[in-house]
Every structure is written in C-alpha cells, then in structure tokens.
TIRO-2110 file (N, C-alpha, C; in Angstrom, 1 decimal):
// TIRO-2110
41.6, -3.8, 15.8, N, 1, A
42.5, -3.7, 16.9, CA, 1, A
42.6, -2.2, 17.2, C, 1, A
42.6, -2.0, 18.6, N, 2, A
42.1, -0.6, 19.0, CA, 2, A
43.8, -0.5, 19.7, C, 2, A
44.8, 0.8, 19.2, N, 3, A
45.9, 1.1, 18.9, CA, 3, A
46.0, 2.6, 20.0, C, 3, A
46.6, 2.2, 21.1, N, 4, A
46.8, 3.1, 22.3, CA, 4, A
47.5, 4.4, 21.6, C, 4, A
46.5, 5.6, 22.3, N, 5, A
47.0, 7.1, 22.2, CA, 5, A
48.5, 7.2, 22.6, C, 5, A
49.6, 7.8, 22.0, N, 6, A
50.9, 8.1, 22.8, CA, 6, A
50.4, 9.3, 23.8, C, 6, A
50.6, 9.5, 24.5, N, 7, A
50.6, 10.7, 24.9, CA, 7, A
52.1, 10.8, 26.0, C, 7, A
52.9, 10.3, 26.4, N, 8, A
54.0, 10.5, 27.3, CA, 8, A
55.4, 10.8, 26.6, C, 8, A
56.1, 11.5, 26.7, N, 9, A
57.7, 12.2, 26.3, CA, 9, A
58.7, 11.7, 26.6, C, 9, A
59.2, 11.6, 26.1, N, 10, A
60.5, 11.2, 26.7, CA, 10, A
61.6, 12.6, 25.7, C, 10, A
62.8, 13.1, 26.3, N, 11, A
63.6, 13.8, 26.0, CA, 11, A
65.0, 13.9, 26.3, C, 11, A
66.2, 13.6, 25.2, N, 12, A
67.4, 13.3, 25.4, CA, 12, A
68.1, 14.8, 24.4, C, 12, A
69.5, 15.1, 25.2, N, 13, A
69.9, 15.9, 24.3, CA, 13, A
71.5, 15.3, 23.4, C, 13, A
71.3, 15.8, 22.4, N, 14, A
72.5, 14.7, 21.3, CA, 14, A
73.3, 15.4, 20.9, C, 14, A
74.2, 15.4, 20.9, N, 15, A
75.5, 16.7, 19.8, CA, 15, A
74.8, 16.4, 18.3, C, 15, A
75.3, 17.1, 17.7, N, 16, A
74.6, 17.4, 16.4, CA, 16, A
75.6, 16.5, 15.8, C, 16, A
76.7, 15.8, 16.0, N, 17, A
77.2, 14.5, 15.1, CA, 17, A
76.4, 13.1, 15.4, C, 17, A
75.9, 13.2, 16.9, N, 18, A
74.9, 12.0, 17.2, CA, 18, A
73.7, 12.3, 16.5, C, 18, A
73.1, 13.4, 16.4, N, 19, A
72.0, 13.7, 15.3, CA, 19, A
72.2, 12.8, 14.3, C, 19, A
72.8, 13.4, 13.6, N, 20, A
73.3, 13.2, 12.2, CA, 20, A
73.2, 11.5, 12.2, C, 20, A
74.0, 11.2, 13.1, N, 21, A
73.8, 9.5, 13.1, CA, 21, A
72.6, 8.9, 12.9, C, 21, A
71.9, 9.4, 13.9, N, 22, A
70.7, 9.0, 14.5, CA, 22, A
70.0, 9.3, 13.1, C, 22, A
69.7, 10.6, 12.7, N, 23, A
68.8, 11.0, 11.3, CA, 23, A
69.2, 10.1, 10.1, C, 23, A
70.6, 9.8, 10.1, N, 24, A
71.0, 8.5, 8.6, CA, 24, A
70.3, 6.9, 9.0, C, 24, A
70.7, 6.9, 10.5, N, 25, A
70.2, 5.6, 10.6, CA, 25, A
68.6, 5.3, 10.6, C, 25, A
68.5, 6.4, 10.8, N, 26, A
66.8, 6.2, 10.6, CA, 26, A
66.5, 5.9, 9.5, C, 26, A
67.0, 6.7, 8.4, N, 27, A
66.3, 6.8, 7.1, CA, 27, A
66.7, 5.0, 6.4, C, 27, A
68.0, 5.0, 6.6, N, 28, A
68.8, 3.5, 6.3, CA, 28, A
68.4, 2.7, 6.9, C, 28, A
67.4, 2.5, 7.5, N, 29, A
66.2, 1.2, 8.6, CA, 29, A
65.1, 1.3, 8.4, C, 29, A
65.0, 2.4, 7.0, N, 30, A
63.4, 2.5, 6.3, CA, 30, A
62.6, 2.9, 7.2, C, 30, A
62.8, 3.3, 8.5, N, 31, A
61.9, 4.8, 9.7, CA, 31, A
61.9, 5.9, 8.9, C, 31, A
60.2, 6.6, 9.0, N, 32, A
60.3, 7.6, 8.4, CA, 32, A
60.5, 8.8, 9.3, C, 32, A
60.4, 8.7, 11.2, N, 33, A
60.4, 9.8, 11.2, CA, 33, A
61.5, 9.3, 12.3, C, 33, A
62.4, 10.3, 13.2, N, 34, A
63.2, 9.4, 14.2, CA, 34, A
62.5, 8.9, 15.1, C, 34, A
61.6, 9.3, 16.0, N, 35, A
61.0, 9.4, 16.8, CA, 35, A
60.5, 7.6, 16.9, C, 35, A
60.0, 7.3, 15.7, N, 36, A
59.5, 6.0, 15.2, CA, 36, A
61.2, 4.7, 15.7, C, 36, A
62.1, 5.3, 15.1, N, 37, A
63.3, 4.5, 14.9, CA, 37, A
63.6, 4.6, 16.9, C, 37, A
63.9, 5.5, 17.3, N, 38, A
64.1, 5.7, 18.9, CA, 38, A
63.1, 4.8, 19.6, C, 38, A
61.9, 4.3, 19.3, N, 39, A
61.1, 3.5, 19.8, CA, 39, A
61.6, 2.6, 19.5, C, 39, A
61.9, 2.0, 18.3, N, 40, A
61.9, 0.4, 18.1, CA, 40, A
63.1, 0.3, 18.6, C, 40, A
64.2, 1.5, 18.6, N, 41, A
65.6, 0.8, 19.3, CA, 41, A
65.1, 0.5, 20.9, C, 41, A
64.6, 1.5, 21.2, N, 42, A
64.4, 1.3, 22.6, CA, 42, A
63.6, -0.4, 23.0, C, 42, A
62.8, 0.2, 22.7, N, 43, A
62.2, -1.3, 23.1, CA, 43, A
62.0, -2.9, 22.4, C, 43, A
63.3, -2.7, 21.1, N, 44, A
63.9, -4.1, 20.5, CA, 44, A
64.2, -4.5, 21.1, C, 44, A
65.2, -4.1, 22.1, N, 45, A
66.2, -4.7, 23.1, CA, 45, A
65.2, -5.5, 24.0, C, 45, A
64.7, -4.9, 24.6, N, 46, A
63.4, -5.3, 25.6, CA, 46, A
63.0, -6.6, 24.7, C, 46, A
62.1, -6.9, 23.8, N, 47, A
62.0, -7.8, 23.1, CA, 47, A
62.5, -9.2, 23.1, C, 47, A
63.7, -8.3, 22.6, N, 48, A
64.9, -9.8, 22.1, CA, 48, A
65.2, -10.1, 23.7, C, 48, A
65.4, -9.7, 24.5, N, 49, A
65.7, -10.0, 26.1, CA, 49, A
64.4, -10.8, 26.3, C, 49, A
63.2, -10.3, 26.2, N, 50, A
61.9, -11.3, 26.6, CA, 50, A
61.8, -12.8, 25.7, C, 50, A
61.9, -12.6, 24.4, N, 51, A
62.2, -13.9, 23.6, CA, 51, A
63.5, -14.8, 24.1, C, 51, A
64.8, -14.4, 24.2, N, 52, A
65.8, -15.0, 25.0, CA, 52, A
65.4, -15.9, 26.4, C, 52, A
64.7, -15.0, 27.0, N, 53, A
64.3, -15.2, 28.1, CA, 53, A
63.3, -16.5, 27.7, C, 53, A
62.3, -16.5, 27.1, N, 54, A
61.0, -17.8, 26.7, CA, 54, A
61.8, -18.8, 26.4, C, 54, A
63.1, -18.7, 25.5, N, 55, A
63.5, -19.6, 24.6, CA, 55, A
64.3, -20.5, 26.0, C, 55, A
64.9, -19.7, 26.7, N, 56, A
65.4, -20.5, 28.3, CA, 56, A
64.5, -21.2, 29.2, C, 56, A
63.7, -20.4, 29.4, N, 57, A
62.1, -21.0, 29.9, CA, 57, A
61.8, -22.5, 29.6, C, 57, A
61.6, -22.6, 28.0, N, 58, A
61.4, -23.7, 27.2, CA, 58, A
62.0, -24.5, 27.1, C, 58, A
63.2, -24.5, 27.1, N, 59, A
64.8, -25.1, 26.8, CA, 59, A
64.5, -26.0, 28.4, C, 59, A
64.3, -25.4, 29.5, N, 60, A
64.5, -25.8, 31.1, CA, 60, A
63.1, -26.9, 31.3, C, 60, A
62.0, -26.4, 30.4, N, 61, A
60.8, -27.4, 30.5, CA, 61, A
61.1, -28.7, 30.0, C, 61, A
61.7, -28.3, 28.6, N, 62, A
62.1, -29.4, 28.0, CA, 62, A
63.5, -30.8, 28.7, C, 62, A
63.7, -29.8, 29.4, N, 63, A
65.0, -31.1, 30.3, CA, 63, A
64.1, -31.4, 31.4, C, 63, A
63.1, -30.7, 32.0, N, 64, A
62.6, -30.9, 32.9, CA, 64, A
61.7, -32.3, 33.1, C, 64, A
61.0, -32.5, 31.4, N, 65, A
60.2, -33.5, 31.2, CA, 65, A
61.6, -34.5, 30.9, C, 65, A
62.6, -34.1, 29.9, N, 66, A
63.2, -35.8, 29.7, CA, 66, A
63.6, -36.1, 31.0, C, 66, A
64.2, -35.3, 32.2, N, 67, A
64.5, -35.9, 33.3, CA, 67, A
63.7, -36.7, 33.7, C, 67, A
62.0, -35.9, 33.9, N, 68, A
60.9, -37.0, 34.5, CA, 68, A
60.9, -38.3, 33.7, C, 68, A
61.2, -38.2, 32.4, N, 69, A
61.3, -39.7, 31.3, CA, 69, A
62.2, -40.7, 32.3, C, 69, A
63.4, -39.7, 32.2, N, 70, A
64.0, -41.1, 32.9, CA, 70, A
64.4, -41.5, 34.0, C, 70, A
63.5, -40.6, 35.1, N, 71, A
63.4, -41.2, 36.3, CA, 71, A
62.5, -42.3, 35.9, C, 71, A
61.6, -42.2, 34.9, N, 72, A
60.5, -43.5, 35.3, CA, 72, A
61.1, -44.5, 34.3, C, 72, A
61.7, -44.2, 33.2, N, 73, A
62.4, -45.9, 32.6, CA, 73, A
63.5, -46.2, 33.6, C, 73, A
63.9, -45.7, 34.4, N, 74, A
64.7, -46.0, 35.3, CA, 74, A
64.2, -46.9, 36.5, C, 74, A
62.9, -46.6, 36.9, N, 75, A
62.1, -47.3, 37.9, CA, 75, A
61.4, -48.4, 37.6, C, 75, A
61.5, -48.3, 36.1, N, 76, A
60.9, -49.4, 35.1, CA, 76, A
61.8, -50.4, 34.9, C, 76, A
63.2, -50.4, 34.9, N, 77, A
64.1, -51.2, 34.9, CA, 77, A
64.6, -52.1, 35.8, C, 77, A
64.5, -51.5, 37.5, N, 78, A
64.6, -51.8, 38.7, CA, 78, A
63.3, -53.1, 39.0, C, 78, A
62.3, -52.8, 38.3, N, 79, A
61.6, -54.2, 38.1, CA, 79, A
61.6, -54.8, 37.8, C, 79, A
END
C-alpha cells in the first residue's frame, strides 16, 4: 500500500498551559509526536460522524425493506 506524501501545514497558536495539555495528552494516548495526536483528533471526529452517518443510512434501509415486507403480506391478505 502506497502511503501519501504530507506535504500541507496547518498552524494554530496555544498558550503554553494548552501546550502542556496537549504535550500530556499526547504522550497519555501512546502518540509519539503531537503532530501525530492533532491529526487523529482532528479527523476522529470526521470519522465517527461518517460511521454515525452509515449506521443511519443502514438503520433507514433496513425499515425501508420491512415496510416493502409488509406492504406485500398486506396485499397477500386482501386475497
């Protein structure tokens, strides 16, 4: 599997108590560098919003088909 070059920046400025945060929680989420941890925060969220999102998707298929169920045992009964 061929693993895309980063090459784009992103840059936020933090008081040095949000550092601090940021540098414990990194280490305490087993990230070795922050940079790594700032990624997965950023785009977990993304993630879990897209999975959320499938599992509604699926959830609406699934009533979609038992409704088609019982329009036709319903049309099946009418006979």
């Amino acid at each position: 599997m061929m693993t895309q070059r980063k090459h784009e920046l992103i840059q936020c400025r933090v008081t040095s108590n949000q550092y601090e945060r940021v540098k414990n929680l990194t280490a305490a989420k087993g990230f070795l560098r922050i940079a790594d941890y700032m990624r997965y925060c950023a785009l977990e969220k993304d993630l879990a919003f897209e999975r959320k999102l499938e599992e509604i998707k699926n959830e609406i298929l699934n009533l979609r088909k038992e409704i088609q169920e019982l329009k036709i045992k319903k049309e099946i009964l009418r006979i």
